[in-house]
Each structure stands twice: as C-alpha cells, then as structure tokens.
N, C-alpha and C positions, 0 to 999 in steps of 0.2 A: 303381453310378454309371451315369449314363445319358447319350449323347452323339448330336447327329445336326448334319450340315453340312448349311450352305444355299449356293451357289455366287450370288452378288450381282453376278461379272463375269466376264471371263473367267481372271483371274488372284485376283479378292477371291474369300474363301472367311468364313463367319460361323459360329462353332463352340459349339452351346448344350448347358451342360453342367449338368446336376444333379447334385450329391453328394447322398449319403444323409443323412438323418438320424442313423440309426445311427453313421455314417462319424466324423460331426462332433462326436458327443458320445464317442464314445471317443477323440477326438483333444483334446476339452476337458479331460477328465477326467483324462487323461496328465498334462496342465499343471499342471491343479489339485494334482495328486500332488508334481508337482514343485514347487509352491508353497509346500506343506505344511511340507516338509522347513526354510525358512527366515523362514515369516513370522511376524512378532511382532503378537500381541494381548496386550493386558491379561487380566493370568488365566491364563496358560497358558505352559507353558516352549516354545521353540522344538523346532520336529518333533512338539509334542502337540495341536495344536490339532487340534480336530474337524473330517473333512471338510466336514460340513454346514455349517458356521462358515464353513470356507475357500472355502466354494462360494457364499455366502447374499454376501461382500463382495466376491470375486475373481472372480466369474464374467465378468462383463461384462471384466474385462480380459484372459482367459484366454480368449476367445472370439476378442478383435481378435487377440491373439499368434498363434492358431495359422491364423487366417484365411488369410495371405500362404499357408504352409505347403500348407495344404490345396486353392488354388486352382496352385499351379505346380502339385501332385505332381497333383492331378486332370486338369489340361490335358493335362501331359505325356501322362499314362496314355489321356486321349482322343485326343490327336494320334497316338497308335499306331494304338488299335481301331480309328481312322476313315481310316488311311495315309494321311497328310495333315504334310505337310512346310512348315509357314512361310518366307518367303524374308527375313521380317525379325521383330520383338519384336509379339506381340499386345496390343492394344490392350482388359485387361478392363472390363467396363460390369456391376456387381453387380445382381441384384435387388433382391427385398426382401430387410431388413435379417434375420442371423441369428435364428432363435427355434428358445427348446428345442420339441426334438422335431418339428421341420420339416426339411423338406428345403431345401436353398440350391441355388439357381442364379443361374447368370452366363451372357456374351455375352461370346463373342472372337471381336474382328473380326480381320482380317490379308490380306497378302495372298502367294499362293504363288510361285514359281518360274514363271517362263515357259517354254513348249513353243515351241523353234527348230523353222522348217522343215528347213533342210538348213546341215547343218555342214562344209559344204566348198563348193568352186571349182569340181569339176567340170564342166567345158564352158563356162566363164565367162570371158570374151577380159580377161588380165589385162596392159597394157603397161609390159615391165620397163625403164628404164632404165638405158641403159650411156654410161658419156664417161671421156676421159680428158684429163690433164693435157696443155699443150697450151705451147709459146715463153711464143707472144702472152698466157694465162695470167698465167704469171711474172715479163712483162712491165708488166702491168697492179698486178699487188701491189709491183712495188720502185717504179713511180709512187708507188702513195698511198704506202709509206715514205718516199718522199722529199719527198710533200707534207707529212707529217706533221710535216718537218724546213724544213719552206718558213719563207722570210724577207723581208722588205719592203723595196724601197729607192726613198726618197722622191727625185722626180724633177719635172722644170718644164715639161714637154709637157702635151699635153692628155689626157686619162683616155679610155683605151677598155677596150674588152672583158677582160676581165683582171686589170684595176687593181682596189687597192682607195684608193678615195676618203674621207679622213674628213670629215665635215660634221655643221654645224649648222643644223637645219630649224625650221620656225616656220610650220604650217599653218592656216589659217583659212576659216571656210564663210560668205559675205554678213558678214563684216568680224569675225566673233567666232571666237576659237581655239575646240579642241574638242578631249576630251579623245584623249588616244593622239597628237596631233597634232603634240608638242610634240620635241626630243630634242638631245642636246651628244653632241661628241664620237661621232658613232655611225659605226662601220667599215662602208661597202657596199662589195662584191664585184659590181663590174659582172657583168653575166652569169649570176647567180646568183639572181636573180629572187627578191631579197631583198625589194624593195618591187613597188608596182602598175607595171605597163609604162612609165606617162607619166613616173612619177616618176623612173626610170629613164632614161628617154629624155633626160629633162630633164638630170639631173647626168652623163651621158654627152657627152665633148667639153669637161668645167667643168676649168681650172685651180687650181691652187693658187692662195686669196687671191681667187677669182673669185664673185660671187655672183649669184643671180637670182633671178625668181620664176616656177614651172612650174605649169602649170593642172593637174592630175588629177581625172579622172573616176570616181567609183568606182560598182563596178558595183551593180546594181540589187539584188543579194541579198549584199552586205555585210554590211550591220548594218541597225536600224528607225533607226538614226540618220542614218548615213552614206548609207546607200543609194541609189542613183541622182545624187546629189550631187555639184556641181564647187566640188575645194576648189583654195584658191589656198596654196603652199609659197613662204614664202621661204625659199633654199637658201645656206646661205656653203660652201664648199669649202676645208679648210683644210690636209691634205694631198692630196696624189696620191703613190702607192707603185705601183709594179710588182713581181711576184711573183720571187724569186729560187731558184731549184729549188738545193740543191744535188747539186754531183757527185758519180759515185758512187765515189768514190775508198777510200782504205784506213781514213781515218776515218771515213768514213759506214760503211763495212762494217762494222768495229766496234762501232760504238755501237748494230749489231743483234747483239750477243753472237758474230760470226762472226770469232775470233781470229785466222784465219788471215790474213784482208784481204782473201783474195781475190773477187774478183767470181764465179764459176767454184761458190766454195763455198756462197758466198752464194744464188746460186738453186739448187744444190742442196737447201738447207734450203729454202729457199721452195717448192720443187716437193713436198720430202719431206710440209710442212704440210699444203700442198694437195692431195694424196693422199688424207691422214687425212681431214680436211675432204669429200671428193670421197664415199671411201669411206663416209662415215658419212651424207653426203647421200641417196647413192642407198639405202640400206639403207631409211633415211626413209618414202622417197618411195614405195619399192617396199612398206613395211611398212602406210604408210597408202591406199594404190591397193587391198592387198588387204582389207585392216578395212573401206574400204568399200561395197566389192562383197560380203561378208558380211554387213554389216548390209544391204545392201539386197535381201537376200535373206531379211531376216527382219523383218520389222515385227511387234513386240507388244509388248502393253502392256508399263510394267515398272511394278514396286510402286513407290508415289509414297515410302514414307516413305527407300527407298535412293537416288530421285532427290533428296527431300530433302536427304539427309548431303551428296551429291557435290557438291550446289552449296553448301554449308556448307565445303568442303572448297575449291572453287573460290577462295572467297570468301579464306580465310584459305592458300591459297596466294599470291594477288597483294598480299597485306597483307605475305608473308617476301618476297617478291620484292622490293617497294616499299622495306622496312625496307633489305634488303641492298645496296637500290641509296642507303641514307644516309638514307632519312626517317626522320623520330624515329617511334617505335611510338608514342606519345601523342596527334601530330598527329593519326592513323589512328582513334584513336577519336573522333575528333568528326566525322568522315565516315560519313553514314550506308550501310549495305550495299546495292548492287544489288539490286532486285528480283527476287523469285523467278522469277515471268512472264521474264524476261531470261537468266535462267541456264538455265532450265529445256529448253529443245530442247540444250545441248550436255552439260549436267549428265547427261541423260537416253539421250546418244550415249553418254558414257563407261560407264552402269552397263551400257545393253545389249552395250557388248562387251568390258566385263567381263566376264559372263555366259556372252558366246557361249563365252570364251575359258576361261570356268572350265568349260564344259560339253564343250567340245572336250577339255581336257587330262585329265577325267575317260574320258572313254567311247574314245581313241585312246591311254589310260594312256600320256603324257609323262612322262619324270623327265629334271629338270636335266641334261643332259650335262658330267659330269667333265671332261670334255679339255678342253671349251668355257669352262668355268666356270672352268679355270685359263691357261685364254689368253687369257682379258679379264681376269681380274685383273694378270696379267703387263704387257699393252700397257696396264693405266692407271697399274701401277708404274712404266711407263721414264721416262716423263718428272719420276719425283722422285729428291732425290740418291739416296738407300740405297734401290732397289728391293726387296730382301730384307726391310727392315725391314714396309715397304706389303705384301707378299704376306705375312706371318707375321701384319700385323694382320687384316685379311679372313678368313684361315683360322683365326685363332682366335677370331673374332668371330662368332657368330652370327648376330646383326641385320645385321650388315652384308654378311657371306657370302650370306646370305638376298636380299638387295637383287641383289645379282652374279646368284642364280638367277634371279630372277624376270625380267629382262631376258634372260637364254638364252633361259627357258622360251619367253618370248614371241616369241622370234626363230625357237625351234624349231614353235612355232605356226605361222609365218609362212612356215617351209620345207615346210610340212605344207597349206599352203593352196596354196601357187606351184604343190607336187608335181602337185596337182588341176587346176589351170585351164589354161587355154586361152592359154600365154604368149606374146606378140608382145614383140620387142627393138625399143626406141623410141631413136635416135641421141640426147642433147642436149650441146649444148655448157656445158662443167663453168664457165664465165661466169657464164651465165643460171642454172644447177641451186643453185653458191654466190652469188647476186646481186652478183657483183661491178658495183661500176660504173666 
C-alpha cells in the first residue's frame, strides 16, 4: 500500500492512498470462497459449484462487498504510517472504478485537530467576582412575592401612575382604522410603558365612564406603515383599579410553603435561595470570564464539519426548549432552521473550547474528583423528598453519574485556569449579578 498527505490548510489534511492489486484480489477471492459454500446454480449441488463459475457471475458483486472493507482497513493502516489523526469522519472520493489486476486509489479529505498556543492564564488579569446577600436583597424578592399576589380595586378618581385602566380604543390614520389599531377590554398599567408615550399621556387622568380622543405620533421607524404617522384613538375608559399589595401577614407567609408564619422564617428561606442563586451566579460568571480569555488567546481554525454538528445541535436544543416551554413539536416542523452563516461564530465558540478543554484535561491529566462528584450530587438531592433515593440513582446510573462528572471536570478546569492568572476581586452587588428588578 502506498500513502502520502498533502496539507490543503492549516488544520485540512488530503490523504492519497493506493491499495495494491495483489491486496484486492485476495480480498476478492476470500469472498468468492465464501460464496461458494451457499450459491445455488442449476447443475450443481450447493458448495460444488466451480470456482470459475462462481467467479464468471459473482465477481462484480464480491468486488463492491469487500470494497467498504478494504478502503477503512487501508485508511486506518495509512492514518498510522503517515501519524496523522483526523479530528472528525473522512470524506472518501474513489478513483477509477475497480479492475482485475489494477491497483485502486482513493482521496480522503479531512481535517485534523488544532494546535492551541498556550493552555493556561498565566499572567492574564482575570476579574473574580465576590457579593453577598444583602436586607435590601430580600427586601426586593418578598416585594415581587407580594406582587405576584397583587389585587385590583376599582375606584372613581382619576387614573395616575399605578393604576390599571381598562379600555376600549378605536385608532384611525386620515379617517380609515388600521390594522393592530383596534382593541376591547384591554388592561394598561399606567407606567408601564405598555403603549406609545401620547397614548399614555392621554388615558392618564381618564375616569371611569370617561372617553376621548388622543393624537399619537408614531415614530418614524415603526412600521413601513405606521411610521412617522399621527393617528387619532378614540379611547372609552371603563374601569380605573389601583393596585392592592397584600400584607405580609401569616397567610401570605404560608402560601410561600413557610409553615411556621413567621416573617423572621420567611426571609430566611428567602436569603437561604439567594445564596444558592448568588453562588451559582458568580461561579458563572467567573467560569465564563475565564473560557474567554482562553479562547482569546487561541485563534484557530476549527474543522467545519464539528462546527457543523454543534450548530445542528444548537438548533435542536432551542426546538426541547421551545417544546418544554408547551409548543407542540409539530408546529416546530414547519419552521424553517436558522441559517448556518448565524450559528456559525457561536457554534464555532463552543467546539474551540471544547477542544481547548479536551486538550487541557488531557496533557494536565484531570480526573473527576470523588468528593466533588458526591457533593453536587448531594446539594441537588436536598431539595427532593427522599434524598437517598436521588443519590442511589446517579450512582447507579452511569449516563447520568457521567453528566455530575463532566460539570466537576470542567469546574476543575476552571480552578486550574484561575490557579494561573493574574486574579483582581471585582465587588458587585448580588441585585445587578441575579438581575433582580
């Protein structure tokens, strides 16, 4: 066999490989042997037919059969001689077609593994985020609880800031309605910059039972319709409600599963959430600040056909996402897929630090830490009834034990990058880090 590479970039590599002739007819000929033993002609009892017989009608199909055969086990055998490692499946391109007592050759294209420059942080100003739980905090989350329990009560003043107004609108542009213009019954939350400012402005001050007509102006980059345009609303106002918070007494405490009623216990679970929450933020934050200051420390190509998969993989993540958030998976198919060109710069983030990060826990030999691995499956057992029952399944699961590793591994990546860099402590406040508003 004969094998020589041609390097086409810096990562494509073209691999032209000749089998012998020799090669391919005792590889034929095996078949034919093996044909012998079961084929049926006329004339002849099975297992006695003449080789020449069996060769004169089977050849041609005993050629394709061992074809596949003889093109992996040749590859393989050149991808040695020529130390040459593929980073994804080669792409064969045949020559000419099989003929006795020739030699065959083929074309594998492919492309290899990329060379990182430097697989660490060393000297590289990394800023780690630290914050902690804070009153004002836990202040901020028993509000929205309590908005979430918010109540309406209709009242005969005039609507300000606050209120929510219901009405009936009826828009029109130079005397003809249009469409979206139109609407009953529709709840606005003054303040809330639910409609355009004028609009706003307008049913701001409206009573119950009061009705008018407000000019708005919409702005110039609206719509090709609307745009620039002054439409004229007539508005009815049919209620006015102001917001009723309630307190936070021992049945509001309650009805956040906190038995005891008290307020006291109450923001303790609140603070305990926001801990976790807190905790798992900054890990985040800290874990993607250093991903990437690694990759930008590595620019190279990566093999398209892996960038391919990942945005194939992109693609049919936000399809389980979608499904799980209630869409029918059916609708989904009549949506056609985001273009590659679009996926392709973040698809093509993920494999290179994949990569980096398969090449790090290679050459710094990582192994899953044990303690680690049974302290996150622990803290994501607490929060279910039978913790025991959740730590027995993990540990006896493989695929899923596996999933628990591959999060350490990468965290232990991640304390293995910090160890290197150049770390600065960044204050933020745990607000802004969990977007509270």
């Amino acid at each position: 066999m004969q094998a020589s590479v041609e390097k086409t970039s810096a990562i494509g590599r073209k691999l032209n490989v000749t089998v012998p002739a020799d090669k391919i007819e005792a590889a034929v000929q095996a078949r034919l042997k093996q044909l012998s033993k079961r084929v049926k002609i006329q004339g002849f009892r099975p297992g006695k037919v003449p080789m020449k017989i069996v060769e004169q009608q089977y050849r041609g199909s005993a050629t394709n059969d061992v074809l596949g055969d003889l093109i992996q086990n040749s590859l393989q055998e050149a991808l040695q001689d020529q130390d040459v490692v593929p980073a994804v499946q080669p792409d064969i391109v045949p020559g000419a077609p099989i003929e006795k007592g020739k030699d065959f050759s083929y074309v594998a294209s492919f492309d290899i593994y990329p060379e990182f420059e430097k697989l660490d942080l060393e000297g590289v100003k990394i800023q780690k985020p630290e914050s902690e739980v804070e009153d004002a905090d836990i202040d901020k989350v028993i509000e929205n609880m309590r908005k979430q329990q918010l109540t309406w009560k209709e009242l005969k003043r005039k609507s300000k800031k606050g209120d929510r107004v219901l009405i009936d609108f009826v828009g029109t542009v130079d005397g003809e309605e249009f469409e979206g213009g139109t609407a009953s019954d529709y709840p606005m939350v003054l303040g809330e910059s639910q409609m355009l400012p004028d609009f706003e402005k307008g049913v701001k001050g409206m009573k119950a039972g009061e009705s008018k007509d407000v000019e708005v102006v919409f702005p110039d980059d609206y719509s090709d319709e609307l745009g620039g345009k002054t439409a004229v609303f007539k508005i009815d106002a049919k209620t006015v409600s102001e917001p009723n918070l309630p307190e936070i007494d021992e049945d509001f405490i309650t009805s956040f599963g906190v038995e005891s009623g008290k307020e006291a216990d109450l923001r303790a679970e609140v603070k305990s959430n926001l801990e976790t929450n807190l905790e798992s933020q900054l890990s985040t934050t800290l874990r993607q600040r250093a991903f990437d200051a690694l990759l930008e420390q590595n620019h190279a190509e990566m093999p398209l056909k892996m960038i391919q998969e990942e945005a194939g993989r992109m693609v049919q993540e936000q399809k389980n996402q979608m499904i799980q958030q209630g869409i029918d998976a059916k609708m989904l198919e009549n949506f056609p897929d985001p273009e590659f060109d679009v996926l392709k710069p973040q698809a093509e983030k993920r494999v290179a630090l994949g990569l980096l990060m398969m090449e790090i826990i290679r050459k710094q030999d990582i192994k899953p830490d044990e303690e680690r691995v049974n302290t996150r499956i622990e803290k994501m057992a607490s929060s279910y009834e039978d913790p025991s029952q959740f730590v027995e399944y993990y540990k006896s699961n493989q695929q899923a034990l596996a999933q628990v590793q591959s999060i350490v591994l990468e965290e232990q990546v991640v304390d293995f990058l910090i160890e290197k860099a150049d770390v600065e402590v960044e204050k933020v406040d745990a607000s802004s880090l969990l977007n509270m508003q």
